[in-house]
HTML snippet that shows the backbone in 3Dmol.js (N, CA, C, O; Angstrom):
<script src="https://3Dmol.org/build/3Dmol-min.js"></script>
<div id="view" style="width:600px;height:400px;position:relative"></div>
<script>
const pdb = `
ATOM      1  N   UNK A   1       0.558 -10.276   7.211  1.00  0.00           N
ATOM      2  CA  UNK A   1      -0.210 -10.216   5.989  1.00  0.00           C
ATOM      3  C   UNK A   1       0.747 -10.379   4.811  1.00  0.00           C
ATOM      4  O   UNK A   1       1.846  -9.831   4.732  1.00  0.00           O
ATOM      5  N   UNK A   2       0.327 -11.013   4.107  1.00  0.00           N
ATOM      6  CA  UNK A   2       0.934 -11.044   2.457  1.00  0.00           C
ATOM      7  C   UNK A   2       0.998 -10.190   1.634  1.00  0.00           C
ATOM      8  O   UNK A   2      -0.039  -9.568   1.401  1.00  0.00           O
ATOM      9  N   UNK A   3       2.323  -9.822   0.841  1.00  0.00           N
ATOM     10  CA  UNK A   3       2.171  -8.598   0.365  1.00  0.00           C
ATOM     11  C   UNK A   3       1.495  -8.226  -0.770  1.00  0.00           C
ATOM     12  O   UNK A   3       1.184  -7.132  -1.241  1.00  0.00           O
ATOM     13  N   UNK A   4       1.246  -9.963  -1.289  1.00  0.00           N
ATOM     14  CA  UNK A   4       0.279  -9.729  -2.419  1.00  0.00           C
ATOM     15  C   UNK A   4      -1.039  -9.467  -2.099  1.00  0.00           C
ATOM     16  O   UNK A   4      -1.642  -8.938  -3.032  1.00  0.00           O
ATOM     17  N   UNK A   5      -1.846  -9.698  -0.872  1.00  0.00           N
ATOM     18  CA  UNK A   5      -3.266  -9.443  -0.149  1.00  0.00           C
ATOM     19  C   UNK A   5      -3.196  -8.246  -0.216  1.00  0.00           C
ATOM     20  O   UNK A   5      -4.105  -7.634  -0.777  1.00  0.00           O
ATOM     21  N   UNK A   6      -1.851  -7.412   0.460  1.00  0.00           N
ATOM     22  CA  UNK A   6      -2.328  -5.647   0.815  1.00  0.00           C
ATOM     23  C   UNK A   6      -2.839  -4.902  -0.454  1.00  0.00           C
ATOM     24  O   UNK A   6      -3.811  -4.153  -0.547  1.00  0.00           O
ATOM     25  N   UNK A   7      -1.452  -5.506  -1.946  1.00  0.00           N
ATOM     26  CA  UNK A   7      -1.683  -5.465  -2.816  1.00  0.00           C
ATOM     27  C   UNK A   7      -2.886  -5.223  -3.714  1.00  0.00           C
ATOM     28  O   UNK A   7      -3.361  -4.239  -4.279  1.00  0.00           O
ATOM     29  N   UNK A   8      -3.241  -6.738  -3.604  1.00  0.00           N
ATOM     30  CA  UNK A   8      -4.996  -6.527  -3.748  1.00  0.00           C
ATOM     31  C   UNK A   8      -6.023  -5.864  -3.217  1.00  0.00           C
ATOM     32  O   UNK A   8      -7.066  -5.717  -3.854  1.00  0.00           O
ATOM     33  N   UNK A   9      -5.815  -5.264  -1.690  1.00  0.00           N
ATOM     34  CA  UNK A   9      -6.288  -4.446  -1.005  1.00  0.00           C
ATOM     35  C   UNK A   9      -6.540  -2.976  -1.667  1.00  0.00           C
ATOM     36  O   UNK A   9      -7.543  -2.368  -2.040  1.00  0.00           O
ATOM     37  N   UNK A  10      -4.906  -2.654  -1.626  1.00  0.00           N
ATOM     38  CA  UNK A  10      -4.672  -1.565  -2.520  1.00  0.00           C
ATOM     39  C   UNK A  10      -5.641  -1.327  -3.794  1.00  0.00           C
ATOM     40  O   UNK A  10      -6.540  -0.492  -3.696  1.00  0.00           O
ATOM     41  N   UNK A  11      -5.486  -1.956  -4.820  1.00  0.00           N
ATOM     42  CA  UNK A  11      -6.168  -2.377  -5.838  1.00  0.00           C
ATOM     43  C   UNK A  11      -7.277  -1.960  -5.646  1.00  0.00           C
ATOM     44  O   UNK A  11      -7.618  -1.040  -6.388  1.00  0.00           O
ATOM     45  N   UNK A  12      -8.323  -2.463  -4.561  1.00  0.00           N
ATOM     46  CA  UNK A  12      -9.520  -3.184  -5.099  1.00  0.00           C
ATOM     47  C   UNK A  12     -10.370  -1.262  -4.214  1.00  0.00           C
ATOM     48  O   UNK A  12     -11.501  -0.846  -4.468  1.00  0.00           O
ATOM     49  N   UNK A  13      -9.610  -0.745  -3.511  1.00  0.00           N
ATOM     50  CA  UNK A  13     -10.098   0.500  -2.865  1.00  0.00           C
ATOM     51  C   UNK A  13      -8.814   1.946  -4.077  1.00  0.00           C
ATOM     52  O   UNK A  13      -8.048   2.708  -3.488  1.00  0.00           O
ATOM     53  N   UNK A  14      -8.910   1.945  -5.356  1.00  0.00           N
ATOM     54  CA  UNK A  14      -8.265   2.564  -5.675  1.00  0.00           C
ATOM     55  C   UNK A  14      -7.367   3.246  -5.826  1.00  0.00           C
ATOM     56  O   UNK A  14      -7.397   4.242  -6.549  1.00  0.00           O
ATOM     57  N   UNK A  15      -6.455   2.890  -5.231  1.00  0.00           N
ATOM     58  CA  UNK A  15      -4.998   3.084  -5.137  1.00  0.00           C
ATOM     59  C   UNK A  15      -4.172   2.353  -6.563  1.00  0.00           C
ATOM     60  O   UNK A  15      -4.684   1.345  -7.048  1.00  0.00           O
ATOM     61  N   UNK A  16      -3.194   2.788  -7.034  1.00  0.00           N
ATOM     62  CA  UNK A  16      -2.351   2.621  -8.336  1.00  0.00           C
ATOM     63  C   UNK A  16      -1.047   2.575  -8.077  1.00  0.00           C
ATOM     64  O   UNK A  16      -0.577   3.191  -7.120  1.00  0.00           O
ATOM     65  N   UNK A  17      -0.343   1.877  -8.856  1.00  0.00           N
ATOM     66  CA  UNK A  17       1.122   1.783  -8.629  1.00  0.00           C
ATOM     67  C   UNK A  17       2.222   3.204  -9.198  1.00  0.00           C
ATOM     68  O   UNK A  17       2.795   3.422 -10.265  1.00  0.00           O
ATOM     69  N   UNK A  18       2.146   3.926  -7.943  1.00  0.00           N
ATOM     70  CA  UNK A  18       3.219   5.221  -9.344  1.00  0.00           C
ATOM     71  C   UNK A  18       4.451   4.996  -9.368  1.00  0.00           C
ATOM     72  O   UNK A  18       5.101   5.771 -10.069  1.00  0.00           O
ATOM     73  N   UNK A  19       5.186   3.933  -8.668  1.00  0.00           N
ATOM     74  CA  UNK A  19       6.998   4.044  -9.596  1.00  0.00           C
ATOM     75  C   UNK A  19       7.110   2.805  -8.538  1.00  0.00           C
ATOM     76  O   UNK A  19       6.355   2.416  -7.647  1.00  0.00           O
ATOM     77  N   UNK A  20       8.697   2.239  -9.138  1.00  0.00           N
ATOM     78  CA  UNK A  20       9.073   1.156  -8.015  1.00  0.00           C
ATOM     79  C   UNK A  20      10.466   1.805  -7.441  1.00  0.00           C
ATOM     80  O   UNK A  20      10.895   2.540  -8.330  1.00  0.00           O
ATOM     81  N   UNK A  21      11.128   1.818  -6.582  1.00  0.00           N
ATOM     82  CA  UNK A  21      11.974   1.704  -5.691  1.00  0.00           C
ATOM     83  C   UNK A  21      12.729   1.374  -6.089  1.00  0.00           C
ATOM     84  O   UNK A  21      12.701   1.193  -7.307  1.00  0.00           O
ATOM     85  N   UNK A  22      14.013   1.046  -5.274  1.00  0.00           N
ATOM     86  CA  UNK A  22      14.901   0.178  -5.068  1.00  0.00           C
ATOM     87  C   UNK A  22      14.228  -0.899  -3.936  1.00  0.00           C
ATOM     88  O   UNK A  22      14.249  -2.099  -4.212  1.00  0.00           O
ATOM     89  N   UNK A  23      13.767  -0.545  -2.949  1.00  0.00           N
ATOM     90  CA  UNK A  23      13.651  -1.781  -1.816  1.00  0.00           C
ATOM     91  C   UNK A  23      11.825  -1.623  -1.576  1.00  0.00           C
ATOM     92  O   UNK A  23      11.118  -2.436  -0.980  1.00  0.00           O
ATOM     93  N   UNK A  24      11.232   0.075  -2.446  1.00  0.00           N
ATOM     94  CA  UNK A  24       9.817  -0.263  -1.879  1.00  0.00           C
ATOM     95  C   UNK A  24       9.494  -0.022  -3.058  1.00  0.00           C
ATOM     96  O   UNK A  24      10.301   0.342  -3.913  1.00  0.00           O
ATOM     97  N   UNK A  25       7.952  -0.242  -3.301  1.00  0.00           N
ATOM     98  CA  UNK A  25       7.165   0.381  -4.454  1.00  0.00           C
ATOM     99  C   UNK A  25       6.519   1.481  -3.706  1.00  0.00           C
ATOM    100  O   UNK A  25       6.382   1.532  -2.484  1.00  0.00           O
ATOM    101  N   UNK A  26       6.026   2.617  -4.840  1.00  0.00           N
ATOM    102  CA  UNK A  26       5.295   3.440  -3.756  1.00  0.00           C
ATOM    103  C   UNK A  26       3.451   3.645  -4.472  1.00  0.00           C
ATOM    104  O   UNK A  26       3.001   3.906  -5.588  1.00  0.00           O
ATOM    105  N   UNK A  27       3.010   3.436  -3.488  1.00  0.00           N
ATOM    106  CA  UNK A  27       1.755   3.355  -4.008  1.00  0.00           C
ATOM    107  C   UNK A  27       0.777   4.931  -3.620  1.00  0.00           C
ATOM    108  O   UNK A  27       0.832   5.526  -2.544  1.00  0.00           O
ATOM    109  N   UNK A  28      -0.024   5.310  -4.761  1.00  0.00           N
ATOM    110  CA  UNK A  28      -0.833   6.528  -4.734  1.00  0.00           C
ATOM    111  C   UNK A  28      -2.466   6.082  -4.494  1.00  0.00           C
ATOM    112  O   UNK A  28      -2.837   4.911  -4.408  1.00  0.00           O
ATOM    113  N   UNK A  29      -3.438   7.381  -4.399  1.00  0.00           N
ATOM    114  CA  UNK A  29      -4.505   7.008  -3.995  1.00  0.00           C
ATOM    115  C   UNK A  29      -4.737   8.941  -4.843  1.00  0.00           C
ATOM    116  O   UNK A  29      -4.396  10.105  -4.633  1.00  0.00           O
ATOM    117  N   UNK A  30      -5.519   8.126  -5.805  1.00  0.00           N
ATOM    118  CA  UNK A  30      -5.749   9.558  -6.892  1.00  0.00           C
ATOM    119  C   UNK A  30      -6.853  10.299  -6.290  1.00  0.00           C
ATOM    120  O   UNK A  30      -6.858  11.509  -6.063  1.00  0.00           O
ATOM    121  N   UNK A  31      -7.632   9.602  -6.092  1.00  0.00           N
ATOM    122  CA  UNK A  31      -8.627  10.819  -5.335  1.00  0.00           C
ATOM    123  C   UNK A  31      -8.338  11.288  -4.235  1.00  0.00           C
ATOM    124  O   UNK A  31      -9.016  12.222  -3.807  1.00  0.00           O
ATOM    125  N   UNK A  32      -7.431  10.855  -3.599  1.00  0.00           N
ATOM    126  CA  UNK A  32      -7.018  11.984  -2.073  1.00  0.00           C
ATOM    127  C   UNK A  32      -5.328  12.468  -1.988  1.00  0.00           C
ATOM    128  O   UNK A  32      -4.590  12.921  -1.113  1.00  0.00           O
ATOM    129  N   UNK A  33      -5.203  12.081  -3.448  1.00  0.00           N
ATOM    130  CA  UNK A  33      -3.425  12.720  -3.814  1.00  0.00           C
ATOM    131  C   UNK A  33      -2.593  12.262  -2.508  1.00  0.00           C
ATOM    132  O   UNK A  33      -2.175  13.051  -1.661  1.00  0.00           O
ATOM    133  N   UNK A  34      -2.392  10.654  -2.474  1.00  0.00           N
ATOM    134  CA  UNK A  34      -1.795  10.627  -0.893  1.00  0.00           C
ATOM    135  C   UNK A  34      -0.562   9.476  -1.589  1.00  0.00           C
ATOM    136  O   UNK A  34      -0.812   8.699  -2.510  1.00  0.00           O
ATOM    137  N   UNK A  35       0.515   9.581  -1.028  1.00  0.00           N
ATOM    138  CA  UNK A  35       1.570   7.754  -1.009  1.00  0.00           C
ATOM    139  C   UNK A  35       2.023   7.624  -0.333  1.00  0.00           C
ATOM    140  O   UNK A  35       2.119   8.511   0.515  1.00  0.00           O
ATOM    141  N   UNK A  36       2.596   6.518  -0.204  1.00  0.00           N
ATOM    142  CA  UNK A  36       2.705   5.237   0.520  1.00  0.00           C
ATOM    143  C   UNK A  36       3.725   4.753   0.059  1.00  0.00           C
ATOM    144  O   UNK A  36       3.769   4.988  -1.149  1.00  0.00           O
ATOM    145  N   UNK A  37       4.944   3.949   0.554  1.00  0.00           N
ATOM    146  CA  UNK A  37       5.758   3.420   0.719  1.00  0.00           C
ATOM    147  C   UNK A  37       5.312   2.108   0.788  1.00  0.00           C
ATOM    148  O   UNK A  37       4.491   1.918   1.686  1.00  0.00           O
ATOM    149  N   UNK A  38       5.632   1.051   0.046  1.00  0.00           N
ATOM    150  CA  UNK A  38       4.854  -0.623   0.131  1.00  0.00           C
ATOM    151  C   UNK A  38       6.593  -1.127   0.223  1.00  0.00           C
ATOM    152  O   UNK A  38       7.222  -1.083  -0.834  1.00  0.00           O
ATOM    153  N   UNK A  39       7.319  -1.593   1.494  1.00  0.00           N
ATOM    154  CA  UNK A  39       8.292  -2.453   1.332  1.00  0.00           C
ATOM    155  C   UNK A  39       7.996  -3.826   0.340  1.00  0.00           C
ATOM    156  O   UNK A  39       6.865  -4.269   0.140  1.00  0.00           O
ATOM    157  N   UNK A  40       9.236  -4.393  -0.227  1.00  0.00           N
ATOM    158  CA  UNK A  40       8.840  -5.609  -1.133  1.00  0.00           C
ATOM    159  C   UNK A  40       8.924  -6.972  -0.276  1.00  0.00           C
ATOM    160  O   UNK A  40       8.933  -8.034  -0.898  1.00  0.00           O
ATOM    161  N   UNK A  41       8.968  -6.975   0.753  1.00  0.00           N
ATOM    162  CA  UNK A  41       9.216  -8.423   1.726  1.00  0.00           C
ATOM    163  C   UNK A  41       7.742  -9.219   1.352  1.00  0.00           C
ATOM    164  O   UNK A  41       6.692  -8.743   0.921  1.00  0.00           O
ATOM    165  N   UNK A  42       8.043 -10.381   1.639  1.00  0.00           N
ATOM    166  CA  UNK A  42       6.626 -11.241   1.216  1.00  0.00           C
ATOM    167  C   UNK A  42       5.494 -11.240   2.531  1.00  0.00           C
ATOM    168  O   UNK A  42       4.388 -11.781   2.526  1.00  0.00           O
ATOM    169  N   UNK A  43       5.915 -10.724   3.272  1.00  0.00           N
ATOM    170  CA  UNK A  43       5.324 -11.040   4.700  1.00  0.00           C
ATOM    171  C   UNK A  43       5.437  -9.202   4.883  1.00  0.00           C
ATOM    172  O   UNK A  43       6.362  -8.447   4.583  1.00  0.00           O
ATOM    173  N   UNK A  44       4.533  -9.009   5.294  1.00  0.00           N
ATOM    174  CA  UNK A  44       4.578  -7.591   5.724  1.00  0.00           C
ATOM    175  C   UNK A  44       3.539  -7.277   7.052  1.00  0.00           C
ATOM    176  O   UNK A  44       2.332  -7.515   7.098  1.00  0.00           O
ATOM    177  N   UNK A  45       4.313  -6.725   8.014  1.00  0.00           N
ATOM    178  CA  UNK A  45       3.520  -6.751   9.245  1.00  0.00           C
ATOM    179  C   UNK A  45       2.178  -6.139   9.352  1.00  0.00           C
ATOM    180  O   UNK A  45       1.775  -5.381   8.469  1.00  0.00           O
ATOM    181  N   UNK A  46       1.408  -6.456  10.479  1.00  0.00           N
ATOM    182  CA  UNK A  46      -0.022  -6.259  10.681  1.00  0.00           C
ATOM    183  C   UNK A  46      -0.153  -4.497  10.754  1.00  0.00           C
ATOM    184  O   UNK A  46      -0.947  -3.933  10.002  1.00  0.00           O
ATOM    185  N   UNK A  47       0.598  -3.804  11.612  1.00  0.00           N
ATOM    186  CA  UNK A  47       0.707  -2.523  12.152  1.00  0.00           C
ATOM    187  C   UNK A  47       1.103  -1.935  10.684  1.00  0.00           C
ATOM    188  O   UNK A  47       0.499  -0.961  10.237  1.00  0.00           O
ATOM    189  N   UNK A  48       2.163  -2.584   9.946  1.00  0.00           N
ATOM    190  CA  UNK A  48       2.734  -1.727   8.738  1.00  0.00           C
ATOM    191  C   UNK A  48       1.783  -1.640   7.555  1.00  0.00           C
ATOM    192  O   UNK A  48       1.883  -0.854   6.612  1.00  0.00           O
ATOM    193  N   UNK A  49       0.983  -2.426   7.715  1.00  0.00           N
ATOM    194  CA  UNK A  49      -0.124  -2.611   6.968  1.00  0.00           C
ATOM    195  C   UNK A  49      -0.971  -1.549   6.976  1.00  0.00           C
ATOM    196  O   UNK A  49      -1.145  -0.713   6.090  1.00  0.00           O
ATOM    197  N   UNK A  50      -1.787  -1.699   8.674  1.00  0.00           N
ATOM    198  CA  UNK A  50      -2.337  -0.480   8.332  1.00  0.00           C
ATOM    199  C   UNK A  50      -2.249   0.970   7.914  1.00  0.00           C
ATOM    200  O   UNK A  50      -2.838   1.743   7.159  1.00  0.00           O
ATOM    201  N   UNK A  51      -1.140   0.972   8.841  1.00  0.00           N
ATOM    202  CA  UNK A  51      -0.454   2.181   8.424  1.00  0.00           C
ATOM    203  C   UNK A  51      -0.486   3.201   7.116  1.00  0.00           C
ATOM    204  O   UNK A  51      -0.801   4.379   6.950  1.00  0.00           O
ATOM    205  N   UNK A  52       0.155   1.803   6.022  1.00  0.00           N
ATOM    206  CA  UNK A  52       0.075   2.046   4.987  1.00  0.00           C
ATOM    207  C   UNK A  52      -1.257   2.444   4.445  1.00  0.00           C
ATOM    208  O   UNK A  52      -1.255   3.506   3.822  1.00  0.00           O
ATOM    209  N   UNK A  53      -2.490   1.759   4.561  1.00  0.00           N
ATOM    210  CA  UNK A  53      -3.705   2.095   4.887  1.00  0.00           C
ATOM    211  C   UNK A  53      -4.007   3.516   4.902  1.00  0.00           C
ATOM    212  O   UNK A  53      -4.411   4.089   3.890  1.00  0.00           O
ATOM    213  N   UNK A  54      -3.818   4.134   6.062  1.00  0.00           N
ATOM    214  CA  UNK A  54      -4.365   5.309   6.801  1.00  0.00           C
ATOM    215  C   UNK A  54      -3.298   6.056   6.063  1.00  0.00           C
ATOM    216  O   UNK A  54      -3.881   7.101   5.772  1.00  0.00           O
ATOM    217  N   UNK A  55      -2.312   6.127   5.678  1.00  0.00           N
ATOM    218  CA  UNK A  55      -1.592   7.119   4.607  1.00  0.00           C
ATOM    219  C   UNK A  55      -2.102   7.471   3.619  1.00  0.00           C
ATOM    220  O   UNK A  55      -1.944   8.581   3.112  1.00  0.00           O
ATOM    221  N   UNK A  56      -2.991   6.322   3.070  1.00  0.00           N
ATOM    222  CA  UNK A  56      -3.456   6.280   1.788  1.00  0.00           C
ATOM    223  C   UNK A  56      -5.258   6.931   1.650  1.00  0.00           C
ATOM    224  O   UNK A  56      -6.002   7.191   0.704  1.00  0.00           O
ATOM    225  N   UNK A  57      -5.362   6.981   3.001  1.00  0.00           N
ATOM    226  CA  UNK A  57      -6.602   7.431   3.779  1.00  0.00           C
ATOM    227  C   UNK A  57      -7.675   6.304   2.889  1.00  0.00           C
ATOM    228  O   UNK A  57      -8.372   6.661   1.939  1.00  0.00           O
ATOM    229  N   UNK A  58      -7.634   5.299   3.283  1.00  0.00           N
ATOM    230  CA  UNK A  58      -8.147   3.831   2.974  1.00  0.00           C
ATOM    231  C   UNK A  58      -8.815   3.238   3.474  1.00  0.00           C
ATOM    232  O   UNK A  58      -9.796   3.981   3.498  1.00  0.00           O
ATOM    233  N   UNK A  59      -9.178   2.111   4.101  1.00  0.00           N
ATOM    234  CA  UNK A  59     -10.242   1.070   4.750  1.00  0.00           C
ATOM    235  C   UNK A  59      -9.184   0.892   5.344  1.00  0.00           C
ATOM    236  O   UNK A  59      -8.283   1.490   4.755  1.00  0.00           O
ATOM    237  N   UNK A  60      -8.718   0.188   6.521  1.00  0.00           N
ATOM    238  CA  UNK A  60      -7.723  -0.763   6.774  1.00  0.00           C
ATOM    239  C   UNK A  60      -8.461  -1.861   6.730  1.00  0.00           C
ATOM    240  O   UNK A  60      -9.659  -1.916   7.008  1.00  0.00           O
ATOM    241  N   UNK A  61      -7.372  -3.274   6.180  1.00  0.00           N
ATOM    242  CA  UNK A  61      -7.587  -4.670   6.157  1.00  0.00           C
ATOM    243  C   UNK A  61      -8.009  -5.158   7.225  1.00  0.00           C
ATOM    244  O   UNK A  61      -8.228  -6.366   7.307  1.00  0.00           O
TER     245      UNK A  61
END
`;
const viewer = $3Dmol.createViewer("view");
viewer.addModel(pdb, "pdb");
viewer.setStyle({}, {cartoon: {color: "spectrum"}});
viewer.zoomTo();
viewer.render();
</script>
């Protein structure tokens, strides 16, 4: 998956950007006070995806 898709993923199920990294951004989810670690690679795997997902207690893609 593309990291700009999860991105938009993120986005579009309420999640917000709270700080950037050095190598990740980390992304929040205000109504369930949860983050996430988003590596910056352009390609980001299927499994890491969801993952990120279910941290964020989200839909997965």
């Amino acid at each position: 998956m593309k990291r700009r898709e999860l991105v938009r993923h993120l986005n579009e199920h309420g999640c917000r950007l709270v700080r950037e990294g050095s190598d990740h951004s980390w992304w929040g989810n205000i109504v369930s006070n949860r983050r996430s670690a988003v590596p910056r690679h352009t390609e980001i795997n299927d499994f890491l995806a969801r993952k990120i997902c279910r941290d964020l207690g989200i839909k997965e893609p």
